[in-house]
N, CA and C atoms as a LAMMPS dump frame, in Angstrom:
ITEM: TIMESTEP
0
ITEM: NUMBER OF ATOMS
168
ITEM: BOX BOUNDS ff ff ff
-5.0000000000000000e+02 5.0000000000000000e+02
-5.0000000000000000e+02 5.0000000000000000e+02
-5.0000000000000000e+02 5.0000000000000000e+02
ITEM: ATOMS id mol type element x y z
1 1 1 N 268.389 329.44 -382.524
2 1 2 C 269.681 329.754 -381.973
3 1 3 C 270.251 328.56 -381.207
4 2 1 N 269.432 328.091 -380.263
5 2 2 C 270.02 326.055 -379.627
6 2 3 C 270.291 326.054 -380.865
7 3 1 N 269.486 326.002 -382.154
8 3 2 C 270.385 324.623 -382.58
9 3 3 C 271.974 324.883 -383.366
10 4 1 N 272.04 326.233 -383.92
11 4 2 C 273.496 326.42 -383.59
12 4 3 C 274.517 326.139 -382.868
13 5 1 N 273.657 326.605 -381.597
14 5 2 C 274.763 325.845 -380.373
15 5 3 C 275.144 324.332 -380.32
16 6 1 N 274.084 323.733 -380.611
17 6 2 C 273.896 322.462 -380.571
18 6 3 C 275.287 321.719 -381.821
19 7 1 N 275.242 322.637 -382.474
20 7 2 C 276.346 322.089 -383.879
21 7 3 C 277.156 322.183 -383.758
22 8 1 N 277.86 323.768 -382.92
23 8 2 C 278.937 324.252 -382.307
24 8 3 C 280.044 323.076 -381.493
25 9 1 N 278.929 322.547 -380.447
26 9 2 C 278.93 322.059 -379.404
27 9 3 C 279.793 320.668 -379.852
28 10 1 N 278.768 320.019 -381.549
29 10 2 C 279.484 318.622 -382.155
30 10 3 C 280.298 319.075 -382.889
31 11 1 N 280.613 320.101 -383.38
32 11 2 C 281.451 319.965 -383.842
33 11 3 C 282.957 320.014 -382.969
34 12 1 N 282.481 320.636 -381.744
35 12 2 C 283.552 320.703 -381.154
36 12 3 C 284.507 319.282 -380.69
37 13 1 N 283.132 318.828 -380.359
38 13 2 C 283.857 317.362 -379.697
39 13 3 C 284.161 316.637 -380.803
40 14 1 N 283.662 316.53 -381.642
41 14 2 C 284.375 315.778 -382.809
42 14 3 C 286.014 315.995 -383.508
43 15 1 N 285.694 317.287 -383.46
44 15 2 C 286.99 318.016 -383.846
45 15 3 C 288.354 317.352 -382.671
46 16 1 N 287.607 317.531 -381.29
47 16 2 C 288.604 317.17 -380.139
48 16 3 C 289.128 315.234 -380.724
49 17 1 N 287.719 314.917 -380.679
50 17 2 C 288.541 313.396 -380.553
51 17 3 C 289.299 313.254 -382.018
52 18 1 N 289.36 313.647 -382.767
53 18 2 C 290.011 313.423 -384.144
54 18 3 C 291.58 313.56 -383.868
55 19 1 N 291.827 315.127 -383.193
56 19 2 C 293.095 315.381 -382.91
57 19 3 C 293.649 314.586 -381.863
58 20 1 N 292.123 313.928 -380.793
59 20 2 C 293.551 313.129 -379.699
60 20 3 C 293.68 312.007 -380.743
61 21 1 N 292.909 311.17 -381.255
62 21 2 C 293.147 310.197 -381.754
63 21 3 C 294.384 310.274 -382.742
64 22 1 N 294.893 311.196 -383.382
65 22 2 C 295.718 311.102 -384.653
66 22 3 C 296.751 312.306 -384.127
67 23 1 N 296.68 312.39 -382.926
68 23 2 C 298.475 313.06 -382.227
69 23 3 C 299.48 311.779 -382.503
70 24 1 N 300.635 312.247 -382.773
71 24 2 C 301.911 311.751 -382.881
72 24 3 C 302.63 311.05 -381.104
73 25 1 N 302.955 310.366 -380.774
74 25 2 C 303.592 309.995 -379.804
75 25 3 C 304.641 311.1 -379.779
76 26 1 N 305.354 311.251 -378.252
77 26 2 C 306.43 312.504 -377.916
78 26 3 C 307.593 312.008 -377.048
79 27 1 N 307.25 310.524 -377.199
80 27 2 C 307.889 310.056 -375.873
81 27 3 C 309.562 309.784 -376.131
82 28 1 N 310.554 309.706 -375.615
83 28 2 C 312.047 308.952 -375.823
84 28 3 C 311.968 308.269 -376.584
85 29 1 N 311.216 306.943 -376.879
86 29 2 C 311.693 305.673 -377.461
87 29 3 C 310.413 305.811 -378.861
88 30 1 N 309.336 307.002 -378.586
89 30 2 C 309.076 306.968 -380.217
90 30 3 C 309.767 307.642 -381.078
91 31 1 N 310.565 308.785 -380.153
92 31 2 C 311.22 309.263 -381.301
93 31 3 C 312.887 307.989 -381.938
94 32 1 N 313.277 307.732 -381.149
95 32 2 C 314.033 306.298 -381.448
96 32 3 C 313.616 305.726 -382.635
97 33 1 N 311.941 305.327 -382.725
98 33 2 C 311.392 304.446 -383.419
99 33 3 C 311.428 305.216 -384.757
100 34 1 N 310.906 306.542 -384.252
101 34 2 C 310.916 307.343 -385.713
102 34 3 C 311.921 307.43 -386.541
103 35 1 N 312.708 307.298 -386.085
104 35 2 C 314.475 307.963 -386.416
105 35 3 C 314.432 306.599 -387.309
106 36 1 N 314.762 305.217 -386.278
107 36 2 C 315.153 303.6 -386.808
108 36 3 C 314.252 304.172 -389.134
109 37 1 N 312.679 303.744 -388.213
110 37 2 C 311.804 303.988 -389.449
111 37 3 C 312.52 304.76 -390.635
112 38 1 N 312.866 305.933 -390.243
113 38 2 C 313.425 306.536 -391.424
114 38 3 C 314.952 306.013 -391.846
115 39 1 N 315.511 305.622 -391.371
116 39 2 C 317.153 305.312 -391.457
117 39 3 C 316.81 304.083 -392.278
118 40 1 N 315.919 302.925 -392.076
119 40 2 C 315.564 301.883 -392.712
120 40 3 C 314.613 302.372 -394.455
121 41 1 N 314.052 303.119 -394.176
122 41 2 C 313.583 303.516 -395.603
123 41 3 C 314.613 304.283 -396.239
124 42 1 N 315.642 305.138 -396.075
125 42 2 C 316.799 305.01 -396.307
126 42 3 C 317.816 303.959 -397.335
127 43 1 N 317.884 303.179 -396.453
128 43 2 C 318.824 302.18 -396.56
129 43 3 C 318.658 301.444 -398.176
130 44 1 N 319.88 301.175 -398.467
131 44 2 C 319.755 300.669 -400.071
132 44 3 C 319.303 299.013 -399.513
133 45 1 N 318.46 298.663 -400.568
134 45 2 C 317.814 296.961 -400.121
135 45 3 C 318.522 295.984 -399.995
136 46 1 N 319.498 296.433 -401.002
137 46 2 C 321.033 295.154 -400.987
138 46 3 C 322.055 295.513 -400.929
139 47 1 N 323.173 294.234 -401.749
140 47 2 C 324.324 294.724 -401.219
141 47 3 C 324.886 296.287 -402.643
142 48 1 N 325.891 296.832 -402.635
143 48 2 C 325.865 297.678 -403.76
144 48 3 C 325.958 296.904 -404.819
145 49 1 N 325.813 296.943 -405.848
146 49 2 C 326.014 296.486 -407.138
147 49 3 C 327.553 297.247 -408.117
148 50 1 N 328.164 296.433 -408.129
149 50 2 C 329.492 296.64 -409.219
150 50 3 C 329.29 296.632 -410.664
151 51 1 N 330.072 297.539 -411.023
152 51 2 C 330.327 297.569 -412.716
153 51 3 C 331.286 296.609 -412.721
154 52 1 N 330.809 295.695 -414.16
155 52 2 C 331.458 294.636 -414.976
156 52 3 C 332.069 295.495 -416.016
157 53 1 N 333.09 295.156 -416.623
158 53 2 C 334.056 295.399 -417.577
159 53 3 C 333.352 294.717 -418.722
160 54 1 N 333.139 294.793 -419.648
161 54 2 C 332.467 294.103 -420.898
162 54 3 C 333.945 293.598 -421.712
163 55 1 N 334.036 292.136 -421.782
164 55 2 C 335.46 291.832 -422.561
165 55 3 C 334.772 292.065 -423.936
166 56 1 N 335.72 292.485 -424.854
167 56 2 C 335.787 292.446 -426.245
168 56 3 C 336.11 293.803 -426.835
């Protein structure tokens, strides 16, 4: 029966540091950052591209 507990016990703390480690920031200026990030993946890479008229 310890050693159940004993597994319980790692798994718990393991479980804990996983989630602090890989939480999201909450702060003002990450969400800023988040926002920028997405608006830039967004964004077309250049300038637009025009249709040419084909002479003939």
């Amino acid at each position: 029966m310890e050693f159940l507990g004993l597994a319980l016990g790692v798994i718990i703390v393991g479980v804990t540091i996983v989630m602090i480690r890989n939480r999201r920031p909450r702060g003002l200026q990450a969400g800023i950052d988040e926002f920028a990030a997405r608006r830039d993946a967004l964004a077309p890479d250049g300038p637009p591209r025009t249709r040419s008229r084909r002479a003939g």
